[in-house]
C-alpha positions as CSV (number, residue, x, y, z in Angstrom):
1,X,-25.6,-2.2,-14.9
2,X,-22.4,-2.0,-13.2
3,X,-19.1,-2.5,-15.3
4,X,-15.6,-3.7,-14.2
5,X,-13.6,-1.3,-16.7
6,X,-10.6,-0.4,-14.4
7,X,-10.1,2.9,-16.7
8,X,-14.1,4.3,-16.6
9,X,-13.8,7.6,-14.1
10,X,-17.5,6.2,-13.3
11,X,-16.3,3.1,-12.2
12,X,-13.1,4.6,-10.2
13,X,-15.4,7.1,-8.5
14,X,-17.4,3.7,-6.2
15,X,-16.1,0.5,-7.9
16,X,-18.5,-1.6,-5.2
17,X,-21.3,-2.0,-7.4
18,X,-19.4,-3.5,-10.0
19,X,-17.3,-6.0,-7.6
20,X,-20.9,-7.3,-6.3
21,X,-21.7,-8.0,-9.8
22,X,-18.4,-10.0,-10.2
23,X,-18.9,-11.7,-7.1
24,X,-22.7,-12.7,-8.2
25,X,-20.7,-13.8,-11.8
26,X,-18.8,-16.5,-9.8
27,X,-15.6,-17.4,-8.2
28,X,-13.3,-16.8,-10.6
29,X,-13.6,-14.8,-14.3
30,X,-11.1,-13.5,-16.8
31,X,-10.5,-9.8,-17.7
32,X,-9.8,-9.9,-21.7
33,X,-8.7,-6.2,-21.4
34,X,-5.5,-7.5,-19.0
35,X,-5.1,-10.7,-19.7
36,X,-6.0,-11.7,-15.8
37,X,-8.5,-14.2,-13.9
38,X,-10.0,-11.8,-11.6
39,X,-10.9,-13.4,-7.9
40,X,-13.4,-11.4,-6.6
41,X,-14.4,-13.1,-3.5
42,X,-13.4,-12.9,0.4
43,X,-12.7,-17.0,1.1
44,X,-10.8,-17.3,-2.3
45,X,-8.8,-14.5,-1.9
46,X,-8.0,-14.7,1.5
47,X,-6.8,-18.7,0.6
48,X,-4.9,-17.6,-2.5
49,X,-2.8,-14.8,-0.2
50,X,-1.4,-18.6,1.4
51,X,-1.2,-20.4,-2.0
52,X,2.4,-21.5,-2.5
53,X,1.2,-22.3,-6.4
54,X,1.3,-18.8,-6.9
55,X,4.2,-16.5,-6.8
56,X,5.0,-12.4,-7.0
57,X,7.6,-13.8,-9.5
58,X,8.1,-16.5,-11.3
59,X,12.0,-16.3,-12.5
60,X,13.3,-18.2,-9.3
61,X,12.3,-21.1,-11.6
62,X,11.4,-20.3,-15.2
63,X,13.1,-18.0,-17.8
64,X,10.3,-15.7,-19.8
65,X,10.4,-18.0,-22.4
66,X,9.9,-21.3,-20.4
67,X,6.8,-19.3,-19.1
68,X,5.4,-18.2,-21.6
69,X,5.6,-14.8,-21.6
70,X,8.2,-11.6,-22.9
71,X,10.6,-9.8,-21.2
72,X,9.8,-6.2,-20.5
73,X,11.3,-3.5,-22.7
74,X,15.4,-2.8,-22.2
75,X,14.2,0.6,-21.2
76,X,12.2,0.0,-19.1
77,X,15.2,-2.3,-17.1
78,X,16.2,0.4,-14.0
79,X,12.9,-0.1,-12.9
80,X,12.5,-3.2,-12.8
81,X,16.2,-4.4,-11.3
82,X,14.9,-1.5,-8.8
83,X,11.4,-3.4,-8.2
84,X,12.5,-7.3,-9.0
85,X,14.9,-7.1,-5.6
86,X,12.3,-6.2,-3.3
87,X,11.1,-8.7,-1.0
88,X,7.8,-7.7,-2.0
89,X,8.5,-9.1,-5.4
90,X,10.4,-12.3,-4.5
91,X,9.6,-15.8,-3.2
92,X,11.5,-17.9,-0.8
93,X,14.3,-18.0,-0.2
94,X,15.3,-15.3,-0.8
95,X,12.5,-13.4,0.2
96,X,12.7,-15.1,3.7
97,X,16.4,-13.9,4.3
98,X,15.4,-10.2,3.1
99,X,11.9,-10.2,5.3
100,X,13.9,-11.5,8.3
101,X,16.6,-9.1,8.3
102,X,13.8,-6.1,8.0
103,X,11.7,-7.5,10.7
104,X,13.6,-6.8,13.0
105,X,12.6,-3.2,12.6
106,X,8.8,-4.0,12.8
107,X,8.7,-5.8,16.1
108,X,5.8,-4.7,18.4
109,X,8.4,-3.5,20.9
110,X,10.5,-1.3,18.0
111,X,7.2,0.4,16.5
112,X,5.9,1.1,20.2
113,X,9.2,3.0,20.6
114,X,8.4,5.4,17.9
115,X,4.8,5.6,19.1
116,X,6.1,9.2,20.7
117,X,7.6,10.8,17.9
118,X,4.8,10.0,15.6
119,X,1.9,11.4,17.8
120,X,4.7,14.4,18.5
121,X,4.6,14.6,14.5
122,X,1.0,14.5,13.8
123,X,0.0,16.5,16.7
124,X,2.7,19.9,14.9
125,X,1.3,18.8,11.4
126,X,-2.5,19.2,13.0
127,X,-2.0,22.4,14.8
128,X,-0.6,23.6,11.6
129,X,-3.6,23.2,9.6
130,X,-5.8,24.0,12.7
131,X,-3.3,27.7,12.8
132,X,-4.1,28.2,9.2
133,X,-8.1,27.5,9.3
134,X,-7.9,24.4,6.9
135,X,-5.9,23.3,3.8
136,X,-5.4,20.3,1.8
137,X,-5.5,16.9,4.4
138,X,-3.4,15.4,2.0
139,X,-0.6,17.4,1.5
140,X,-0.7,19.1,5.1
141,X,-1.3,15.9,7.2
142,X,-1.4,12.8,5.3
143,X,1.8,12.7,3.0
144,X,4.4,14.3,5.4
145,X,3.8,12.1,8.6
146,X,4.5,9.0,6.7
147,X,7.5,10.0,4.7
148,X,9.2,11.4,8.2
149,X,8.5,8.6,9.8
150,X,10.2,6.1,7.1
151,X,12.7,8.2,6.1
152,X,13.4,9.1,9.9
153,X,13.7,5.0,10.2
154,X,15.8,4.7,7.3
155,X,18.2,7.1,8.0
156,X,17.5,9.7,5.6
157,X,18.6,12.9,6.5
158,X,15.3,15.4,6.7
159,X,17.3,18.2,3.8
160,X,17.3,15.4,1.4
161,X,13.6,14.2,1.9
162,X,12.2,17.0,-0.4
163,X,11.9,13.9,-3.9
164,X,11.1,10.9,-1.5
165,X,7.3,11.5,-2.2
166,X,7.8,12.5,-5.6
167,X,10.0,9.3,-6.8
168,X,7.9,7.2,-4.9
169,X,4.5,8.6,-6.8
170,X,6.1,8.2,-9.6
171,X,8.2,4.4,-9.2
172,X,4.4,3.6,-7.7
173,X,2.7,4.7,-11.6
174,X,3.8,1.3,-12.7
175,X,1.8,-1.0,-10.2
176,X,-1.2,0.5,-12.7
177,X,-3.2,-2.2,-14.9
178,X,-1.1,-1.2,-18.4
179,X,1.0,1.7,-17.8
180,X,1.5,3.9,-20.5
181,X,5.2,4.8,-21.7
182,X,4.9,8.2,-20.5
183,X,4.0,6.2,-16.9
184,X,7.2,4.1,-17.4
185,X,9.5,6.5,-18.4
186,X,8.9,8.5,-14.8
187,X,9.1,5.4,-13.0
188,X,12.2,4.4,-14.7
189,X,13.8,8.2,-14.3
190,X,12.5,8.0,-10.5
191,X,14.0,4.4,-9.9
192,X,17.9,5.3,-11.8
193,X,17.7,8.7,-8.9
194,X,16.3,7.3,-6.4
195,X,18.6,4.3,-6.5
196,X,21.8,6.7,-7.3
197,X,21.1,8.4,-4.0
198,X,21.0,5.7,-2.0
199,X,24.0,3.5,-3.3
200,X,25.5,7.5,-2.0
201,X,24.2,7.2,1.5
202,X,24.6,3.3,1.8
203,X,28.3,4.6,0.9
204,X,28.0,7.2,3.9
205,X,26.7,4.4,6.4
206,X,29.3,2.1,5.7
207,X,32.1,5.0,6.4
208,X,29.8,6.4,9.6
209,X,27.2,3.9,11.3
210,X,23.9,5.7,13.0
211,X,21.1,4.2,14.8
212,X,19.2,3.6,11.7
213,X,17.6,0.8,9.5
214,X,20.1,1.2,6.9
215,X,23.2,1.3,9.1
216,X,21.7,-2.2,10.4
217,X,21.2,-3.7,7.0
218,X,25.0,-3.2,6.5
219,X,25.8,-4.7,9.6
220,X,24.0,-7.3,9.6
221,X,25.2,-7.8,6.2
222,X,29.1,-7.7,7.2
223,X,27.8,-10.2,10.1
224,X,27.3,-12.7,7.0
225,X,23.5,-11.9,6.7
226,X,24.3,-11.5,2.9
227,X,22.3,-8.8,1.5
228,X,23.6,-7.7,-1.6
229,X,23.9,-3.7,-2.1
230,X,21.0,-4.2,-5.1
231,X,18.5,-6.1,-2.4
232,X,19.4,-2.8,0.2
233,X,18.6,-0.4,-2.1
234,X,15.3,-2.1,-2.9
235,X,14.5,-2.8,0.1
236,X,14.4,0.9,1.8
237,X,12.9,2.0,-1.3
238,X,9.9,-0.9,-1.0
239,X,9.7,0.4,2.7
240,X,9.6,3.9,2.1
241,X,6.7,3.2,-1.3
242,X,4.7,0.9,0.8
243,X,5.4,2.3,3.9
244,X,3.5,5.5,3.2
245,X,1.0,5.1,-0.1
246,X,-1.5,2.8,2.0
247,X,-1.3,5.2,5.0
248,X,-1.6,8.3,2.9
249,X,-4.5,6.9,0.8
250,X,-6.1,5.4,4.0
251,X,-6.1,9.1,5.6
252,X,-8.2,10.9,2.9
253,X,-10.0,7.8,1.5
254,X,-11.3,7.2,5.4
255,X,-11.9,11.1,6.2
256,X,-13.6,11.3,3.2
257,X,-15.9,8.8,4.1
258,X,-16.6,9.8,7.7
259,X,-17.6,13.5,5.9
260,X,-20.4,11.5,3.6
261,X,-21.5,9.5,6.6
262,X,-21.8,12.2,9.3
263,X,-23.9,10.0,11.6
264,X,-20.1,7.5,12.1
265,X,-18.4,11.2,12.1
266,X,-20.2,12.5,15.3
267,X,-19.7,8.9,16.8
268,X,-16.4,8.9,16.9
269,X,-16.1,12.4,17.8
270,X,-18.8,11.5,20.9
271,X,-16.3,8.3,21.4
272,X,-12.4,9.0,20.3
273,X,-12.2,5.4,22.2
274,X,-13.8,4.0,18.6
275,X,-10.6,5.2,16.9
276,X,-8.9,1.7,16.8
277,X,-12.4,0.3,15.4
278,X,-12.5,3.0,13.0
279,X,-9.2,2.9,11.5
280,X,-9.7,-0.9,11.0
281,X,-13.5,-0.3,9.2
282,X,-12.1,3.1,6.9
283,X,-9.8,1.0,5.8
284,X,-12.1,-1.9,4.3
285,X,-14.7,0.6,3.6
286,X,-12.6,2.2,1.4
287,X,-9.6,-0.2,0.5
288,X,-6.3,1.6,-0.6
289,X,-4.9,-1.2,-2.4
290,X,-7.8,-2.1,-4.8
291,X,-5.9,-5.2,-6.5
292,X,-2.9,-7.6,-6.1
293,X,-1.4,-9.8,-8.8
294,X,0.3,-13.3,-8.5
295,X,1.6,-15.9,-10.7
296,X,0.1,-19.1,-11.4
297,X,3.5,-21.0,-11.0
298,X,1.7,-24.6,-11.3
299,X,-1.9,-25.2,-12.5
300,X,-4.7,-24.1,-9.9
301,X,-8.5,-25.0,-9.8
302,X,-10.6,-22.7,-8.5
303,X,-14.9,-23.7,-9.0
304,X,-14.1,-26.1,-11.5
305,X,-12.4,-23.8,-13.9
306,X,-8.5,-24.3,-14.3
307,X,-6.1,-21.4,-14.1
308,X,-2.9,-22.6,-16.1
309,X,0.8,-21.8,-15.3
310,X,1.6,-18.7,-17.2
311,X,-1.4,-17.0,-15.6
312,X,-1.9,-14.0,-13.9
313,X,-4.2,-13.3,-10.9
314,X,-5.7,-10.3,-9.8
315,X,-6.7,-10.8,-6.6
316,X,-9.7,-8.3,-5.8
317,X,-9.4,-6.8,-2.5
318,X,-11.7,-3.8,-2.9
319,X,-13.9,-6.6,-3.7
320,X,-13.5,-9.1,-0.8
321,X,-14.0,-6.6,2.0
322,X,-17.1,-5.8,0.5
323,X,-18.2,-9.7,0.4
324,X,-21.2,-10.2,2.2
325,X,-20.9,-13.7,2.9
326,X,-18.2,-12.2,5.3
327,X,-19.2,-8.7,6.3
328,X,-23.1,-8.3,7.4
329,X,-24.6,-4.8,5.3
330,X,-21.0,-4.3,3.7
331,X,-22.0,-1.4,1.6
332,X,-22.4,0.6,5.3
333,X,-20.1,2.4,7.3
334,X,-20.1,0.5,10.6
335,X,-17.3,2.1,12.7
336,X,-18.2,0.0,15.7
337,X,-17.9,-3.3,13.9
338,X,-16.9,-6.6,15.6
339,X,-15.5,-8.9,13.1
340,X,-13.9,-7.1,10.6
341,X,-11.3,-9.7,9.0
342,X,-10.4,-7.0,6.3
343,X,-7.1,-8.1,3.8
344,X,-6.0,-4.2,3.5
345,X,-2.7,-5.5,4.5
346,X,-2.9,-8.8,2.9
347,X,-1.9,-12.1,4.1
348,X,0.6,-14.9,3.8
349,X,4.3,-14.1,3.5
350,X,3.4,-11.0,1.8
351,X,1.4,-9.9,4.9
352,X,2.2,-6.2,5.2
353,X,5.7,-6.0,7.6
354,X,4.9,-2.5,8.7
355,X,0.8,-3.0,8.9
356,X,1.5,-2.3,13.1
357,X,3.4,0.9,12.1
358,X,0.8,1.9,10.1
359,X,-1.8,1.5,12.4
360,X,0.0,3.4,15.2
361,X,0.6,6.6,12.1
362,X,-3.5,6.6,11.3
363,X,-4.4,6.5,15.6
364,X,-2.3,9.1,15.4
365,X,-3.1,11.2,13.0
366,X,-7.1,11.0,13.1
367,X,-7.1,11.3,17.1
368,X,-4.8,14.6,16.8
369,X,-8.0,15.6,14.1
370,X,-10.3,14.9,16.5
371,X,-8.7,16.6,19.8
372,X,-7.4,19.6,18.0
373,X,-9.9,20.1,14.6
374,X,-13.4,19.2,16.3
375,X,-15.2,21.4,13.7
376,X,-12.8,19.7,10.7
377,X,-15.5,19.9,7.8
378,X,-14.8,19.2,4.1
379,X,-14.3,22.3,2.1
380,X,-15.3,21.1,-1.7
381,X,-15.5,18.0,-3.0
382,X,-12.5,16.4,-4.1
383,X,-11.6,14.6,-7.4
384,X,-10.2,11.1,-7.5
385,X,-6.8,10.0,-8.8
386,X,-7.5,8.2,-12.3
387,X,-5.9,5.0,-10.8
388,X,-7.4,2.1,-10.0
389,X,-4.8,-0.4,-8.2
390,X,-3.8,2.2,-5.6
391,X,-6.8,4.1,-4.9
392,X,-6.6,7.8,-3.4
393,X,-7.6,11.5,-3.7
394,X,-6.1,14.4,-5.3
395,X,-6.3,16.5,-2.9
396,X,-8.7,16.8,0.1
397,X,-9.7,20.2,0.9
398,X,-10.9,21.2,4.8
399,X,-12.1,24.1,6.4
400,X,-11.5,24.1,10.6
């Protein structure tokens, strides 16, 4: 039988079987081991994304106390006045202000005009890899095409983007179901450097403007947008974390799948007109972002069963994309499917800002695959990251 136990290798190798046995369970059941009601289904989750009940915070209106729960550790604080001024981690109004200020970025029209340089950047990162008869995906393809592309958005100068990936694997440890102190002492480290250099470059922006997100954060700010320097900072470091861990674990997650179901794998390299299809099924085959958590901030029903204030919710997207009350034969890989009304990205105000970028980044780099690596095969098999909440691959090793 099939066991949620979020720190069983068994278990992070193919969680699915154990999320259909949750969703068999019931609606709504809580996880003694973290203290949270899990939701494993599609309809529930996707109406709890929308829930106003429910917050990423709750200290817009309670202290710790009122709430019922403690303050983290003092040493722990760099990470978390790094993480709490995110918008991803606030509720209106403030996160309203942040999100529309950084939207601006992720119109249809902006992210179409960096369509070139991306599929410029894929298509030298490919031929790379293709030149050198294979490698690791991951490391040769998937991490650096993201990172350029959000740290070419930002601003950041390309001699200074060596740490970006490393801070951000490392700020990104704490997301994990229970951390362990080793965990939060990197992400704390990562968040006081990471932060120091950009309060720097924020410094360099203000002195000489480019044509860059950052430079139009403190413009928009001196406009009487008020962004304070704390919500700048972590802000480009929430777009540069979130705007490459989904598309680097959707990369190998999804190529790893196409390699176990060679039948999709020669379809779509029959049909590279499936590619928009495909990148939308890979990612709810496979989900990259396994879990996300919210606050009960006022008592919430769910089947009968109450979920008091105080609460925590993991919301179970692995789970719901697998639902089959939404998805016919879930468990397959269906690169032609129709209706695929995945929540990879989420939903609600917390709908993923840079989900079109994203999109764009995987066409690009799985159709440069398929015109320039047509004999791309997988060279071993690859171990699995022991995480659960942001689900990836070690490495991904190819032969072309």
């Amino acid at each position: 039988m099939a066991a949620f136990d979020p720190w069983d290798p068994a278990f992070l190798a193919d969680p699915y079987p154990a999320y259909a046995e949750l969703r068999a369970k019931g609606r709504v059941q809580y996880f003694e081991a973290t203290s949270q009601w899990l939701v494993p289904r599609h309809a529930d989750v996707s109406a709890l994304l929308r829930e106003r009940r429910l917050g990423r915070t709750y200290q817009h209106r309670f202290s710790h106390e009122d709430f019922g729960r403690t303050a983290p550790p003092a040493e722990h604080e760099p990470f978390h006045t790094l993480n709490d001024h995110g918008m991803l981690d606030l509720e209106p109004p403030d996160h309203t202000r942040i999100r529309r200020l950084v939207s601006k970025a992720f119109t249809p029209r902006t992210v179409e005009r960096l369509k070139p340089y991306v599929d410029r950047l894929a298509g030298e990162l490919v031929e790379r890899l293709v030149q050198q008869g294979g490698g690791d995906l991951l490391t040769d393809v998937a991490e650096p095409l993201p990172v350029a592309v959000i740290a070419e958005m930002l601003g950041i100068p390309e001699a200074d983007r060596a740490p970006l990936r490393p801070w951000s694997a490392d700020i990104c440890g704490m997301y994990e179901l229970k951390p362990s102190e080793d965990v939060a002492a990197k992400a704390v480290r990562a968040s006081v450097e990471f932060s120091e250099y950009l309060r720097e470059l924020i410094a360099v922006r203000r002195a000489r403007p480019g044509d860059d997100l950052i430079s139009g954060l403190i413009a928009a700010h001196d406009e009487g947008d008020r962004l304070t320097e704390q919500e700048m900072i972590s802000t480009c470091v929430l777009l540069l974390n979130a705007g490459h861990e989904a598309t680097v674990n959707a990369t190998v997650n999804g190529w790893y799948a196409l390699f176990r179901n060679p039948e999709q794998l020669a379809a779509l390299r029959a049909d590279h007109g499936l590619v928009p299809s495909a990148i939308e099924e890979l990612m709810r085959y496979d989900t990259p972002l396994q879990l996300f958590e919210r606050w009960v901030l006022d008592d919430i029903e769910i089947d009968g069963t109450t979920v008091p204030r105080g609460a925590e919710i993991a919301m179970l997207f692995g789970s719901a994309n697998h639902d089959p009350e939404v998805f016919q034969n879930p468990e397959r890989l269906d690169l032609t499917r129709k209706e695929n009304p995945h929540i990879s990205f989420s939903a609600g105000i917390h709908y993923c800002i840079g989900a079109p970028l994203a999109r764009i980044e995987l066409a690009a780099s799985m159709t440069a695959l398929l015109d320039r690596a047509p004999t791309l095969t997988l060279a071993k098999e690859p171990e699995r990251k022991p995480n659960f909440v942001i689900r990836g691959l070690e490495g991904l090793s190819v032969t072309v």
